[in-house]
C-alpha angles and dihedrals in degrees: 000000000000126000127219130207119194133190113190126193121161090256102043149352126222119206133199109184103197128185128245083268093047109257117149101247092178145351130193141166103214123176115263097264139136092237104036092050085041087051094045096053099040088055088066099094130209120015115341143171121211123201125182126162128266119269151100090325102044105092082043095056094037093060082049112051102017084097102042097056139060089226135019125184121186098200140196115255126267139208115224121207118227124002118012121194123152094254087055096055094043080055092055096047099053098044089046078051088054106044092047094245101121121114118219144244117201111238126171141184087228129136080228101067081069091076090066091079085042104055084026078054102056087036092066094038089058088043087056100038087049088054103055090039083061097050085050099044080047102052088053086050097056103064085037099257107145129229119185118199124328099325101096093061086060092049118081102164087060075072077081098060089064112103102231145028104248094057088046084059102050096045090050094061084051103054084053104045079045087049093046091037088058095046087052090054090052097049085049082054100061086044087064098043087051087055089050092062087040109052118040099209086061093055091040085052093053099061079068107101104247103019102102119165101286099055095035082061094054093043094050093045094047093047105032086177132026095205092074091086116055091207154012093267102056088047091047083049087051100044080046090234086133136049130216133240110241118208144177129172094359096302127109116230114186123291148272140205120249119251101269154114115319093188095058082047080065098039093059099037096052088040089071089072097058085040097058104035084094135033110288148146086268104042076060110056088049091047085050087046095057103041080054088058105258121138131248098261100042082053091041080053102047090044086057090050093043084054096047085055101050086043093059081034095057097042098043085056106047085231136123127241115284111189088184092054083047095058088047092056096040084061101042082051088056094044090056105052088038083058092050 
């Protein structure tokens, strides 16, 4: 078996092919190509795994090599102590490969993965609107004219109460960087309502109270698959709903959050809110929570929890969201505790 590091940058790669002892069998910088890395790989010769860290690249160079290898891990980044060159990392890397201590990054040649550059896409597009509606509602406030909730950012003419023209002026770009910003989101949102009649998970995800469109998409590009996880609490540790103990020695000292994705932390959480606006599985089980004493946040958290299951639940089944078979479920669940 021989094992492959690869260190991959838009101008150029660098490969180091070990053996299975460790012995450095071959090294090369080729240009970031589709037929010089091609060239490269299909010299080594017999049965080989290749590993590279996750970036820009990595989708690119999975569709590429996931059929010309035995093996091919897609793995976390790493930081290296002392000196870094590229051959360096790409030595690391294979000899990480070889020894079994990589940690992976999920790819897939899936139609699915897509819908990253689309959600990363409309992330990036809120971070930026939010942005300019701060620099506008702070350009009122600062010669104490009031605005009150989102009106004013449907308001241009209020650009003339403001003292002097520079201020006017300024006003004025923003209102229209808001105006085309917000053109660009709805465009985005049809996007994700024509996904909803294409892909099936994203419709099944939808019949869920508080997955709308928007959130459906970034769950299904940021899954793929739900059987990835074999069960809820993976998936809780990878949507970063649960912390781990941390222990040395035999004692515990605090906890931390599992490596995962923050933006399905924020799906889920801000999912509670739509979930519970009716009355729903889920509006139940926090109202239950708080009339047993717990606080907002600790039944905030369990409803987002609650949500993350029926999501890998849903999908998982092919079937749709039934509240009435969750409240089944929910007092089975009761009469059996109340029974042990």
């Amino acid at each position: 078996m021989k094992f492959i590091g690869l260190d991959a940058h838009s101008k150029t790669c660098f490969f180091v092919v070990m053996n299975k002892r460790g012995r450095v069998l071959a090294k090369k910088r080729v240009k970031t190509n589709e037929s010089d890395i091609l060239s490269f790989v299909r010299a080594v010769k017999g049965h080989k795994k290749l590993a590279y860290e996750e970036g820009v690249l990595s989708q690119w160079l999975y569709i590429l090599l996931k059929d010309e290898v035995d093996e091919l891990v897609v793995c976390q980044p790493s930081e290296h102590a002392g000196p870094k060159t590229d051959e360096i990392d790409a030595g690391e890397i294979a000899d990480l490969l070889r020894v079994g201590r990589l940690k992976t990054v999920f790819h897939a040649d899936s139609e699915l993965m897509n819908l990253r550059t689309l959600t990363s896409g409309y992330g990036d597009l809120i971070q930026v609107l939010n942005q300019e509606k701060n620099r506008l509602s702070a350009l009122f406030r600062q010669v104490a004219i009031p605005v009150k909730g989102s009106k004013l950012y449907n308001t241009p003419d209020m650009a003339w109460q403001l003292p002097t023209d520079t201020q006017q002026y300024v006003a004025c770009t923003l209102f229209e960087q808001i105006d085309l910003l917000e053109e660009q989101r709805r465009g985005y949102l049809e996007r994700f309502e024509s996904n909803a009649k294409r892909f099936k998970e994203i419709k099944r995800l939808m019949s869920i109270p508080g997955i709308g469109p928007i959130r459906a998409n970034q769950i299904v590009a940021i899954m793929v698959t739900p059987f990835r996880f074999p069960d809820k609490y993976h998936f809780f540790s990878y949507a970063k709903l649960t912390r781990h103990g941390r222990e040395s020695d035999g004692k515990q000292y605090g906890k931390k959050p599992a490596n995962g994705r923050p933006v399905l932390k924020e799906v889920f959480k801000m999912a509670v809110f739509g979930a519970m606006k009716s009355d729903t599985a889920f509006k139940r089980k926090y109202d239950q929570m708080r009339r047993a004493g717990a606080d907002d946040r600790m039944a905030r958290n369990a409803v987002a929890k609650k949500i993350a299951a029926t999501v890998l639940a849903v999908w998982k089944t092919g079937k749709k969201y039934n509240d009435k078979h969750e409240e089944v479920t929910r007092r089975r669940n009761q009469k059996s505790h109340s029974e042990t």
